[in-house]
ChimeraX commands (.cxc) that place a marker at each C-alpha (Angstrom):
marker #1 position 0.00,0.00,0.00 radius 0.5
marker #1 position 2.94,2.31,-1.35 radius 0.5
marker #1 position 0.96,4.37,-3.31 radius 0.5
marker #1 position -2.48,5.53,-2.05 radius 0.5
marker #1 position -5.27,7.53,-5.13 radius 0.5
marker #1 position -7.98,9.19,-3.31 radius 0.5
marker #1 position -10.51,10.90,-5.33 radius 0.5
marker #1 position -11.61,13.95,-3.60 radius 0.5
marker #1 position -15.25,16.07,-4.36 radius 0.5
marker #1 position -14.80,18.10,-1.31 radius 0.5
marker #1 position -17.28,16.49,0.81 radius 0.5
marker #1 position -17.40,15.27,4.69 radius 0.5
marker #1 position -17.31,11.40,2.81 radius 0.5
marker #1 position -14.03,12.40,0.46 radius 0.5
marker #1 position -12.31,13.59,3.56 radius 0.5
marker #1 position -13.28,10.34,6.02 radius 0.5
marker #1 position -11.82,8.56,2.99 radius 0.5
marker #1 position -8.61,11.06,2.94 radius 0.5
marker #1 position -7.92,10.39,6.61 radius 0.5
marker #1 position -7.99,6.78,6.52 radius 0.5
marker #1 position -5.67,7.06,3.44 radius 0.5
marker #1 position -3.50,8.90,5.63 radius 0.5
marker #1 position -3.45,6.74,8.56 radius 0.5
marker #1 position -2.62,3.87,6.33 radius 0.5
marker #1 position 0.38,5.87,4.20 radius 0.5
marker #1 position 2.19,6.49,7.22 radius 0.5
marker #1 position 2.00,2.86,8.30 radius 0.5
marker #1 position 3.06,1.79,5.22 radius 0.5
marker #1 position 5.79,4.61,4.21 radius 0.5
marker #1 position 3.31,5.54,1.33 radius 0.5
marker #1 position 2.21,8.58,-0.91 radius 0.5
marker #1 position -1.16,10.18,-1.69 radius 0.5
marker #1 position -2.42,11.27,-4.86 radius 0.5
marker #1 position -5.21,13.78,-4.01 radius 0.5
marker #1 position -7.43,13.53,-7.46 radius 0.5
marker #1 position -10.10,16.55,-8.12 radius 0.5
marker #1 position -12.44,16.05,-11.38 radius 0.5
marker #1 position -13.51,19.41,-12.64 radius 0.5
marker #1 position -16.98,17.75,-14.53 radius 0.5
marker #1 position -18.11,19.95,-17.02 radius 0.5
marker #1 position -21.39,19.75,-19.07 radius 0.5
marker #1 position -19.93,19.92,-22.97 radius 0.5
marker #1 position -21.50,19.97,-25.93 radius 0.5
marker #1 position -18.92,17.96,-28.19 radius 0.5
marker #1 position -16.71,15.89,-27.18 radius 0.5
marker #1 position -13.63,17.61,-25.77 radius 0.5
marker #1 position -14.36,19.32,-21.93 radius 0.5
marker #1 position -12.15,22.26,-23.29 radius 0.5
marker #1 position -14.62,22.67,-25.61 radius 0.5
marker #1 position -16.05,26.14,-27.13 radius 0.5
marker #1 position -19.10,25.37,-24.70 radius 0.5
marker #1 position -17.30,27.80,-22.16 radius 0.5
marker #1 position -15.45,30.38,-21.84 radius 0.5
marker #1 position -11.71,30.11,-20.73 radius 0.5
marker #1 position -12.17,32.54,-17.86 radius 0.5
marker #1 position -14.80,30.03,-16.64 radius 0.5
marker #1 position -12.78,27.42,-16.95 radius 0.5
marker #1 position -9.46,29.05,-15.09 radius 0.5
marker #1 position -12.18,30.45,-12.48 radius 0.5
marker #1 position -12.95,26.75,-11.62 radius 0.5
marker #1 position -9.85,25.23,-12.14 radius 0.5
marker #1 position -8.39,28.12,-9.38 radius 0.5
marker #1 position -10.87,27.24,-7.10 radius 0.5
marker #1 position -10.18,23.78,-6.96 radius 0.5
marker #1 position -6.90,24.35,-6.37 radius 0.5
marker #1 position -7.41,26.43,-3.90 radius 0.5
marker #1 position -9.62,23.84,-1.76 radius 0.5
marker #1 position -6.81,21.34,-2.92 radius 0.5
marker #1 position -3.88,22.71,-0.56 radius 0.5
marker #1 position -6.45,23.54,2.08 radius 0.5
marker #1 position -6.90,19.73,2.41 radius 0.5
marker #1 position -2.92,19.27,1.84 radius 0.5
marker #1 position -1.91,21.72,4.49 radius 0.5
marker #1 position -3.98,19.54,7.16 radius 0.5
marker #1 position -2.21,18.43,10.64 radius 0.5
marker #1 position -2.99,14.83,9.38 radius 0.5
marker #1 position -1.12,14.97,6.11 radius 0.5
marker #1 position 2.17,15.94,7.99 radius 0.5
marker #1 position 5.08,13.92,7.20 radius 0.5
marker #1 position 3.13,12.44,4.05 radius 0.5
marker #1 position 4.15,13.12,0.67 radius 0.5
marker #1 position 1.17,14.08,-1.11 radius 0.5
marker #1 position 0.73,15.03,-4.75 radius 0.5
marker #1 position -2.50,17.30,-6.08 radius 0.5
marker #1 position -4.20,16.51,-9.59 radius 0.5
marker #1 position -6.52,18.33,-11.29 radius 0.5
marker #1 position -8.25,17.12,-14.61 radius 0.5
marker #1 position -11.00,17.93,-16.70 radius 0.5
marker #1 position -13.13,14.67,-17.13 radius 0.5
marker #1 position -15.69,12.75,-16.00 radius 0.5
marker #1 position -14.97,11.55,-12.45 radius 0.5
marker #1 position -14.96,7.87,-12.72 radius 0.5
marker #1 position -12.99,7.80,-16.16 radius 0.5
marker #1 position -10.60,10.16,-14.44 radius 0.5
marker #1 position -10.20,7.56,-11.45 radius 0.5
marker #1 position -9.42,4.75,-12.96 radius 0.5
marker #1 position -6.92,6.22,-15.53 radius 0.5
marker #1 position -4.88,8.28,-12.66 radius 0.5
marker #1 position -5.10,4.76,-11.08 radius 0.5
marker #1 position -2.96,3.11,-14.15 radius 0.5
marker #1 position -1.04,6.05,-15.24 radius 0.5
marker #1 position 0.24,6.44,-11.81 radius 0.5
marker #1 position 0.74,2.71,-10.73 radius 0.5
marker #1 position -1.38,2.80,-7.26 radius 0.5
marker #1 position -1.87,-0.27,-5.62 radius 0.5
marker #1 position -4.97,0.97,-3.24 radius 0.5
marker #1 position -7.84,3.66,-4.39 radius 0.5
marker #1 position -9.60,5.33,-1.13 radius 0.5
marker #1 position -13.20,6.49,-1.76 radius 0.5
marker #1 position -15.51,7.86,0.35 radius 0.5
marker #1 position -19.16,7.13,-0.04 radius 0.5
marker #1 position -22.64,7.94,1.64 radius 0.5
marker #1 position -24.07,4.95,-0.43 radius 0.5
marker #1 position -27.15,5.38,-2.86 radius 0.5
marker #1 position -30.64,4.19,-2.95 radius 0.5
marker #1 position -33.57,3.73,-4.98 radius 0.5
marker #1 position -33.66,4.28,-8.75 radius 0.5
marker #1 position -30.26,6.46,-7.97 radius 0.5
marker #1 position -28.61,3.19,-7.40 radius 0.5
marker #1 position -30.83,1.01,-9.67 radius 0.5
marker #1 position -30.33,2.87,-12.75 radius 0.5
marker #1 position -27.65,5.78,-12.05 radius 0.5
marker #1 position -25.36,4.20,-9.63 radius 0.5
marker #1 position -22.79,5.94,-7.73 radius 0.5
marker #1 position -18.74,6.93,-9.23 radius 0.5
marker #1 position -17.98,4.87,-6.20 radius 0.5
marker #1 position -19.74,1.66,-7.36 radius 0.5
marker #1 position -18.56,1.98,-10.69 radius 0.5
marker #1 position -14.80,2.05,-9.22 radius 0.5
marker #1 position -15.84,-0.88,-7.36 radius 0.5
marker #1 position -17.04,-2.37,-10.47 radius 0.5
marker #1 position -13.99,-2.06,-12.73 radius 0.5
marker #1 position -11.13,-0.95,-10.74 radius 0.5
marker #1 position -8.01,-3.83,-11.28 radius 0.5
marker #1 position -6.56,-2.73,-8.01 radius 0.5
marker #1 position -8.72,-3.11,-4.39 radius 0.5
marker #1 position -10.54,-0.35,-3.72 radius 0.5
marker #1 position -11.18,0.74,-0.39 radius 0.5
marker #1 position -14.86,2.60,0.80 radius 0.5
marker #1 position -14.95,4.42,3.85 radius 0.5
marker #1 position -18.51,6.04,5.37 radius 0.5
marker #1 position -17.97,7.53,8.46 radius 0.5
marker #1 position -14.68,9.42,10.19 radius 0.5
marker #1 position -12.80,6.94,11.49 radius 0.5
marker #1 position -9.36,8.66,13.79 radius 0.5
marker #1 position -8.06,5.39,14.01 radius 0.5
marker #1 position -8.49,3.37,11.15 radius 0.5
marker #1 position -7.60,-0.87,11.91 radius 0.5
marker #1 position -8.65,-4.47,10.16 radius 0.5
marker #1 position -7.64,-5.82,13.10 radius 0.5
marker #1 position -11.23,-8.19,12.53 radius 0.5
marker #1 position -11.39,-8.50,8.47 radius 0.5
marker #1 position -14.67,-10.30,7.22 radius 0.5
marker #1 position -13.61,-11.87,4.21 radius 0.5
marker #1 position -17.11,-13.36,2.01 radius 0.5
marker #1 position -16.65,-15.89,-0.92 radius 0.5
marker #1 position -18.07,-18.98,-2.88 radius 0.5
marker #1 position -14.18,-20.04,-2.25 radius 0.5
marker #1 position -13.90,-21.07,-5.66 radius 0.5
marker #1 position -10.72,-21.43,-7.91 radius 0.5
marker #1 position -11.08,-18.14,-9.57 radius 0.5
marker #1 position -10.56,-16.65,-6.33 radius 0.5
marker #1 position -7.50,-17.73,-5.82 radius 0.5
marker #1 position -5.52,-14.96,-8.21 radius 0.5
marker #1 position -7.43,-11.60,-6.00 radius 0.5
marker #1 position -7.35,-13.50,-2.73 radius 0.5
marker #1 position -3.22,-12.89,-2.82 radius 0.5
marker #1 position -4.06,-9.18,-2.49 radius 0.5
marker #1 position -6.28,-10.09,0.63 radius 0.5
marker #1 position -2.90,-11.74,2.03 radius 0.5
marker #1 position -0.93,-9.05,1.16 radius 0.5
marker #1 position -3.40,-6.74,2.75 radius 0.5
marker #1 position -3.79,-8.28,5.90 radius 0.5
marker #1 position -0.30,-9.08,6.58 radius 0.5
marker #1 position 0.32,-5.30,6.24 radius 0.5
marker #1 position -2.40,-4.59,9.24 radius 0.5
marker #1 position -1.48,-7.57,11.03 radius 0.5
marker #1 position -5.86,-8.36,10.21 radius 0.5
marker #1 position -7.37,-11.95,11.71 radius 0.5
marker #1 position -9.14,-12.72,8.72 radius 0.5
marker #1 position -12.54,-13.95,8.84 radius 0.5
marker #1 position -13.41,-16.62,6.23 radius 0.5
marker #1 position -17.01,-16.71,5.71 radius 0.5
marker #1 position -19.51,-19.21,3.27 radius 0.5
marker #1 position -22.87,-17.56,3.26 radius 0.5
marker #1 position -25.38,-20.33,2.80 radius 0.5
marker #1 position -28.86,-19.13,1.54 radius 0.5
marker #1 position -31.74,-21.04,0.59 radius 0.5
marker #1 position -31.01,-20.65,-3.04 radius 0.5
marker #1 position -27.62,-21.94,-2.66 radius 0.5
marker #1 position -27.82,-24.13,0.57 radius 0.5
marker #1 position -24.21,-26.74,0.91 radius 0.5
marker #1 position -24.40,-28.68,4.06 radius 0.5
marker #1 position -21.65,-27.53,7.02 radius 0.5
marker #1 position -19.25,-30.54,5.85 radius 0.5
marker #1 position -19.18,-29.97,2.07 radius 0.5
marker #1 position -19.10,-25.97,2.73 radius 0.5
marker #1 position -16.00,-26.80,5.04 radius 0.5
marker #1 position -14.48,-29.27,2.74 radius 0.5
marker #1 position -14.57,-26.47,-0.10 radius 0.5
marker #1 position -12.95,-23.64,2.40 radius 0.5
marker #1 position -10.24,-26.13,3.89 radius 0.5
marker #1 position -9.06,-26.86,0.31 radius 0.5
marker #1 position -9.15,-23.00,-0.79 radius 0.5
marker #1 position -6.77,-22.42,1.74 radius 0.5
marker #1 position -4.37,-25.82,1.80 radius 0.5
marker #1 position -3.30,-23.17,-1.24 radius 0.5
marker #1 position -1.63,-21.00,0.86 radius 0.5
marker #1 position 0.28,-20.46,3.54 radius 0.5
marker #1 position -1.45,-17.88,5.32 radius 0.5
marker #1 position -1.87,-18.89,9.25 radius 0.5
marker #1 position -4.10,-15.44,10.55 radius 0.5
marker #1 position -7.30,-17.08,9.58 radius 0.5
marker #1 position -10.98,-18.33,10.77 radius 0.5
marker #1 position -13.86,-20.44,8.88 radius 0.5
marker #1 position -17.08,-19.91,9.74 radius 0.5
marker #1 position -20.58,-21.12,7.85 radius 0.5
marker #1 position -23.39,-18.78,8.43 radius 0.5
marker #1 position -26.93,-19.05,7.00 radius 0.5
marker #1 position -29.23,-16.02,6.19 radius 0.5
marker #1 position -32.22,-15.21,3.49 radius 0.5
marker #1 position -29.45,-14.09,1.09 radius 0.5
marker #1 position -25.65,-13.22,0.88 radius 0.5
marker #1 position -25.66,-9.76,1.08 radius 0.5
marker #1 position -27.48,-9.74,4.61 radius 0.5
marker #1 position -25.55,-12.56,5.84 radius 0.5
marker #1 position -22.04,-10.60,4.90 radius 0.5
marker #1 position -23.73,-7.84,6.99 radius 0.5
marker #1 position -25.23,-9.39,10.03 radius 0.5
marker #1 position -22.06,-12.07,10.14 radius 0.5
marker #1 position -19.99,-8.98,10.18 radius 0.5
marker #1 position -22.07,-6.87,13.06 radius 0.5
marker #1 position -22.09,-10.17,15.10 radius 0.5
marker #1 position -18.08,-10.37,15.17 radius 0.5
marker #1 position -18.06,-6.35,15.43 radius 0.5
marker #1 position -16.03,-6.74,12.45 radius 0.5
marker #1 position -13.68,-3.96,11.28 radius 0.5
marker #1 position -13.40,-4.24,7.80 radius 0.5
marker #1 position -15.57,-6.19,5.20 radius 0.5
marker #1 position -13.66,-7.67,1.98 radius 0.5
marker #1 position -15.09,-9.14,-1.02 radius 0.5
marker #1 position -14.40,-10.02,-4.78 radius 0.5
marker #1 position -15.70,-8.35,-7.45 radius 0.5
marker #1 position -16.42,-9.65,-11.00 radius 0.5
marker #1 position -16.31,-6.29,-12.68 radius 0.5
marker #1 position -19.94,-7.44,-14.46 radius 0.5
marker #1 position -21.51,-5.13,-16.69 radius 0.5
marker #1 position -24.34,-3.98,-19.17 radius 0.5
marker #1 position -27.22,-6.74,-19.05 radius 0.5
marker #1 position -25.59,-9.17,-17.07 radius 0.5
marker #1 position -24.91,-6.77,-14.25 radius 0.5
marker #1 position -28.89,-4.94,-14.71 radius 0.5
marker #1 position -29.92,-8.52,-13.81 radius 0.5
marker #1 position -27.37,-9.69,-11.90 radius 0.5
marker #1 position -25.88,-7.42,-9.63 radius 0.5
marker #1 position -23.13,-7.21,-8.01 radius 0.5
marker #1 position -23.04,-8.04,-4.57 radius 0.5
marker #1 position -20.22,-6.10,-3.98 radius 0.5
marker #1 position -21.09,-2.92,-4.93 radius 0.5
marker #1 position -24.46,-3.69,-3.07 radius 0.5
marker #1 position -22.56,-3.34,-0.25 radius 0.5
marker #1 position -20.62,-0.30,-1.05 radius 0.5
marker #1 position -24.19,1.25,-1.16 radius 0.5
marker #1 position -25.28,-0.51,2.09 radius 0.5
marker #1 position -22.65,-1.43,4.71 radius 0.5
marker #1 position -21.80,0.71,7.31 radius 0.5
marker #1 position -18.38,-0.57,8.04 radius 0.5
marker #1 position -15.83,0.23,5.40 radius 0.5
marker #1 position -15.64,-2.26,2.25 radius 0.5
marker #1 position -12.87,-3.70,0.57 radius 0.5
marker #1 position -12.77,-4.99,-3.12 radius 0.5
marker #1 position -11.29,-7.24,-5.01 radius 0.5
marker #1 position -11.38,-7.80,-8.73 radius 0.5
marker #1 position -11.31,-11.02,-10.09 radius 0.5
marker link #1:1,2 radius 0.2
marker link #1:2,3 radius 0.2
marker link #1:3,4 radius 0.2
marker link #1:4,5 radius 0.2
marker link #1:5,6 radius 0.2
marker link #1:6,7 radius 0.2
marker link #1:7,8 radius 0.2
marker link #1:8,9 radius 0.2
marker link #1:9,10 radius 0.2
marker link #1:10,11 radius 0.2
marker link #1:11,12 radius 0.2
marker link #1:12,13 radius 0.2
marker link #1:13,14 radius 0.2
marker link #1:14,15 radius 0.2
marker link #1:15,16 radius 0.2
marker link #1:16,17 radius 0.2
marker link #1:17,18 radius 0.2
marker link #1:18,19 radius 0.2
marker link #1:19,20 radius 0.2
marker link #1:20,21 radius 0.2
marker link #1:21,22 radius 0.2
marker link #1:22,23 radius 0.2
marker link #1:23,24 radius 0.2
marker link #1:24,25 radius 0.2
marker link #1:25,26 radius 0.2
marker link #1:26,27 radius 0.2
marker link #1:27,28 radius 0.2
marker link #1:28,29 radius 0.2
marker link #1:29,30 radius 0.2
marker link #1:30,31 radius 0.2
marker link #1:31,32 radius 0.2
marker link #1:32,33 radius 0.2
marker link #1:33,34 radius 0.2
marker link #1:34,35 radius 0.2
marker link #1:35,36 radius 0.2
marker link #1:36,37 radius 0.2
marker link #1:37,38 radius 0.2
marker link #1:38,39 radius 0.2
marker link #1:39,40 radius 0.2
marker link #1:40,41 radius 0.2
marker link #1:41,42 radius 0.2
marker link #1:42,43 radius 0.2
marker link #1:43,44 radius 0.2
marker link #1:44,45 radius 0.2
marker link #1:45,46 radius 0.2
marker link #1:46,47 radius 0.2
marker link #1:47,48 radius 0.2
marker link #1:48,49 radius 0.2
marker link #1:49,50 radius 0.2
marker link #1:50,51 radius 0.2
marker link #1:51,52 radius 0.2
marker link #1:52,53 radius 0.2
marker link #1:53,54 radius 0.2
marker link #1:54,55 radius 0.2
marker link #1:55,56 radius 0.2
marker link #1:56,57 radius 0.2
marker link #1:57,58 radius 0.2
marker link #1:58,59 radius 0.2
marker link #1:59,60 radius 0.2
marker link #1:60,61 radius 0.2
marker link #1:61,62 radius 0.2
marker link #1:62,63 radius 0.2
marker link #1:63,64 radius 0.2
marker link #1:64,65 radius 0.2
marker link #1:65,66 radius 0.2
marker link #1:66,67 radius 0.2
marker link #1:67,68 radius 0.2
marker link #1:68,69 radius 0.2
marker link #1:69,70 radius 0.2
marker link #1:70,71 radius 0.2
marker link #1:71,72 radius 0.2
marker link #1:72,73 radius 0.2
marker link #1:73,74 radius 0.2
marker link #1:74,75 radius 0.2
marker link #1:75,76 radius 0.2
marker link #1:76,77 radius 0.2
marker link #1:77,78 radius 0.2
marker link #1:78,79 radius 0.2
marker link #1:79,80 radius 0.2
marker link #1:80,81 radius 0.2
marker link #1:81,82 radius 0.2
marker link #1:82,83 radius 0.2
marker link #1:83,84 radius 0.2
marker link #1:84,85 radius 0.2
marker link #1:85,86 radius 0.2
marker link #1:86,87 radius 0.2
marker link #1:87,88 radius 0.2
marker link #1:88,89 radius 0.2
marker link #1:89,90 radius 0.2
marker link #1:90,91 radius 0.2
marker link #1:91,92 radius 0.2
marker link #1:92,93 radius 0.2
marker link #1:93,94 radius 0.2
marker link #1:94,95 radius 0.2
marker link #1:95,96 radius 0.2
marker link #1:96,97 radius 0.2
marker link #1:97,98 radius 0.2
marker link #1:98,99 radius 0.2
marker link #1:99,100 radius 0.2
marker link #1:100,101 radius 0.2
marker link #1:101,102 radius 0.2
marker link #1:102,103 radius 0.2
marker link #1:103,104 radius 0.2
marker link #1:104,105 radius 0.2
marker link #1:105,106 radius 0.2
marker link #1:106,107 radius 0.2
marker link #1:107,108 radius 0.2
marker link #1:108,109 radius 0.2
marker link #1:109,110 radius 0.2
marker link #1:110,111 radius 0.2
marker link #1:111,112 radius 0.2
marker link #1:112,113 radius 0.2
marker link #1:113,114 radius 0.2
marker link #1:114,115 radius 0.2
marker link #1:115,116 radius 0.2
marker link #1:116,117 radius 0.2
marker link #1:117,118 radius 0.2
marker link #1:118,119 radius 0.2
marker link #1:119,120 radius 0.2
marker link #1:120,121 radius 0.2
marker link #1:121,122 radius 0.2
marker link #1:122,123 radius 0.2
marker link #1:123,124 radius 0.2
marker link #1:124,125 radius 0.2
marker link #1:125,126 radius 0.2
marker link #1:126,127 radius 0.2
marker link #1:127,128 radius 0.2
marker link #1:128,129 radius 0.2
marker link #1:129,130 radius 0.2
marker link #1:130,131 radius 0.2
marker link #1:131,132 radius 0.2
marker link #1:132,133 radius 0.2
marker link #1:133,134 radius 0.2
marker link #1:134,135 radius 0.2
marker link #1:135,136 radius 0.2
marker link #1:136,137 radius 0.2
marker link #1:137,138 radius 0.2
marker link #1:138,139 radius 0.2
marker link #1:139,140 radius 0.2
marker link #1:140,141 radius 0.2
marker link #1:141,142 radius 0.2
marker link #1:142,143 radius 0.2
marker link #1:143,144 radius 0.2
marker link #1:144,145 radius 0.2
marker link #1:145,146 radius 0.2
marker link #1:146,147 radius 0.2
marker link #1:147,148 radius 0.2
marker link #1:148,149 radius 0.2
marker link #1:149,150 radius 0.2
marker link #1:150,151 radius 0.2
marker link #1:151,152 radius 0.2
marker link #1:152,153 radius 0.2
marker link #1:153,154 radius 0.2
marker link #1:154,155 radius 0.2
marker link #1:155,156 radius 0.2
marker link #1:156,157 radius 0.2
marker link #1:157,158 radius 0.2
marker link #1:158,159 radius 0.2
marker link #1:159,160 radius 0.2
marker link #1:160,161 radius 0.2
marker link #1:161,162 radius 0.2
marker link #1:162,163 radius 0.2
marker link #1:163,164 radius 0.2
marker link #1:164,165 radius 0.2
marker link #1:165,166 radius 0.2
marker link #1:166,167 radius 0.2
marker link #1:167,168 radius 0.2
marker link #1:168,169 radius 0.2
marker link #1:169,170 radius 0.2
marker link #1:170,171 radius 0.2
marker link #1:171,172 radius 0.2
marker link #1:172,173 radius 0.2
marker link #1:173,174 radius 0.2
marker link #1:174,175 radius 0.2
marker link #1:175,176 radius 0.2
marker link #1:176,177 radius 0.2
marker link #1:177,178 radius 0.2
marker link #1:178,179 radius 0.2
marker link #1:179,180 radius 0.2
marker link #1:180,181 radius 0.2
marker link #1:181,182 radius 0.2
marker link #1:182,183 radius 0.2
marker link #1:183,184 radius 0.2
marker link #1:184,185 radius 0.2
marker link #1:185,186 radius 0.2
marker link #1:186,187 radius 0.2
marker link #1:187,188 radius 0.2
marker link #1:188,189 radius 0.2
marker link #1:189,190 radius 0.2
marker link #1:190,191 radius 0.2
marker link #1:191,192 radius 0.2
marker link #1:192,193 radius 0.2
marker link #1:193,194 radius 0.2
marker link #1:194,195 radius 0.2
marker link #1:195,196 radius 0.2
marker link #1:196,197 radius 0.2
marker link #1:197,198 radius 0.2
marker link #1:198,199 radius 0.2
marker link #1:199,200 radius 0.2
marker link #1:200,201 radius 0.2
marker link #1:201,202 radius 0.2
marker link #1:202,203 radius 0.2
marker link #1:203,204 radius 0.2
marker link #1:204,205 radius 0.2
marker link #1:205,206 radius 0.2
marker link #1:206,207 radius 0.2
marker link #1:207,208 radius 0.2
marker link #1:208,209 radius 0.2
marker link #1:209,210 radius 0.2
marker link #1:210,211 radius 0.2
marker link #1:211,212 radius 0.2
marker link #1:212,213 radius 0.2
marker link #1:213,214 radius 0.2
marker link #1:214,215 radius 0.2
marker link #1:215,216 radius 0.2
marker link #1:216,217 radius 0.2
marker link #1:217,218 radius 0.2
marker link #1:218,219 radius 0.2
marker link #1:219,220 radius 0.2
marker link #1:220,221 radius 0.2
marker link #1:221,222 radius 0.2
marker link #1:222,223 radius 0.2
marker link #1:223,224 radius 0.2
marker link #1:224,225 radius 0.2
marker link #1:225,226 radius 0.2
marker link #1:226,227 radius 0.2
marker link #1:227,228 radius 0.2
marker link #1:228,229 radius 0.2
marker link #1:229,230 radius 0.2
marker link #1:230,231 radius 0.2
marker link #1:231,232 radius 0.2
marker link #1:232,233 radius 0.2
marker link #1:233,234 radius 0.2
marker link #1:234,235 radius 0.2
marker link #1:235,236 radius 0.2
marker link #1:236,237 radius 0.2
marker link #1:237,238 radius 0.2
marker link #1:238,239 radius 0.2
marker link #1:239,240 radius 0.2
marker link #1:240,241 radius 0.2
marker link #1:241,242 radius 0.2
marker link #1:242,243 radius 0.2
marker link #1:243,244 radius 0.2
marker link #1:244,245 radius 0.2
marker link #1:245,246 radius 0.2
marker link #1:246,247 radius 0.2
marker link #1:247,248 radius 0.2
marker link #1:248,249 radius 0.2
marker link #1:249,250 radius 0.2
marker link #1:250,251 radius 0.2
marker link #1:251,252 radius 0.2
marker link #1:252,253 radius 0.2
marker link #1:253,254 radius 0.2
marker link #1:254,255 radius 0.2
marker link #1:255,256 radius 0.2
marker link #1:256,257 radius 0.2
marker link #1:257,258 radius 0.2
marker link #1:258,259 radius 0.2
marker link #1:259,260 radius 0.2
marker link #1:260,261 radius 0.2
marker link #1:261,262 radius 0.2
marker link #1:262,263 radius 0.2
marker link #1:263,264 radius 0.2
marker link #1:264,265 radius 0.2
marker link #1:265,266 radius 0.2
marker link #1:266,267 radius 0.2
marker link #1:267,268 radius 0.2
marker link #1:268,269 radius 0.2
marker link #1:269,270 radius 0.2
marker link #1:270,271 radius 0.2
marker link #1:271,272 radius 0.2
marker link #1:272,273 radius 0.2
marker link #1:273,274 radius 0.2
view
């Protein structure tokens, strides 16, 4: 967790996010890049476009900046070396291309969740991160002063094609010294008896040599609310998850239960991609 992207609109969320990030750069010896999206309507194709004037543009620009090194020149940021971008572009195009160009290994995004048709049919920048980000992605909620995974919820199916992401759940919890909490949600729909659902899980991890773990089997009316009440019963710290990146139809039908609880959880959410 070297080097730390957090996207910033200049809300109470962006800053819980910027905090955490923070707390875990100076654990880690890592660097910030504080992102700002100027997102302006066009009419073509290029945001520079003859739809406004330059002095808008520069007027905007200025005072982003300006709220930009207000944020840098906070008594949490001290000793951190943190680097301010400004772009014009849509936000979540502009997240996940500072992501690549600049070779981050964790995005920090804060996020009130959405609800409704918002999420149904707009969906947050945060879920769409979530949704096709190749490096974890981390969602805060609330202010959190002292940010730990000391408990880490960790949800799957345990299948093979979790094997690749669940390396960066290692890597991640060796870094904050996390207990990691295996966990097979059984739900009607998808019901595996204790000793085939503990067969699967012992195998998945005869893979690796990672010690720090539990296994536990808990049944609920569907995933999603047995990630969450598992989670609350443990007073977990963090929640993890893998994320198949679905979209268009597939993901309309389908869902993703991962961003579902992005929009949902209270406790921050980790992610995944497969």
């Amino acid at each position: 967790m070297k080097r730390i992207l957090v996207p910033t609109d200049f809300s109470k969320h962006s800053e819980y996010a910027l905090k955490v990030a923070a707390q875990i750069a100076k654990k880690n010896n890592g660097e910030i890049f504080l992102l700002h999206m100027l997102e302006l309507p066009t009419s073509g194709n290029d945001a520079l476009s003859s739809s406004h004037d330059m002095p808008e543009l520069i007027f905007f620009k200025n005072a982003a900046v300006q709220k930009l090194d207000d944020m840098m020149n906070a008594s949490y940021l001290d000793g951190i070396n943190v680097s301010k971008i400004i772009q014009f572009e849509m936000a979540f195009d502009g997240i996940i291309k500072n992501g690549e160009a600049h070779n981050v290994d964790l995005i920090v995004m804060g996020s009130h969740g959405a609800s409704g048709f918002q999420e149904m049919f707009i969906g947050s920048n945060t879920e769409k991160v979530v949704r096709n980000s190749n490096v974890p992605v981390l969602v805060i909620k609330h202010e959190d002063e002292s940010f730990s995974a000391d408990h880490f919820v960790f949800a799957s199916d345990f299948s093979d094609e979790i094997k690749k992401p669940f390396e960066k759940v290692i890597n991640f919890a060796n870094k904050f010294n996390s207990h990691v909490h295996l966990v097979n949600i059984n739900t009607p729909n998808n019901f595996k008896s204790t000793r085939v659902a503990q067969k699967t899980m012992d195998e998945f991890m005869s893979s690796f040599e990672f010690k720090n773990f539990s296994t536990h089997i808990y049944n609920d009316i569907n995933v999603e609310k047995g990630i969450l009440h598992f989670a609350k019963s443990i007073n977990a710290d963090l929640i993890g998850m893998s994320t198949h990146g679905r979209k268009g139809l597939s993901h309309f039908f389908n869902g993703s239960i991962s961003e579902d609880l992005v929009n949902h959880a209270k406790r921050p959410v980790i992610t995944f991609k497969i």
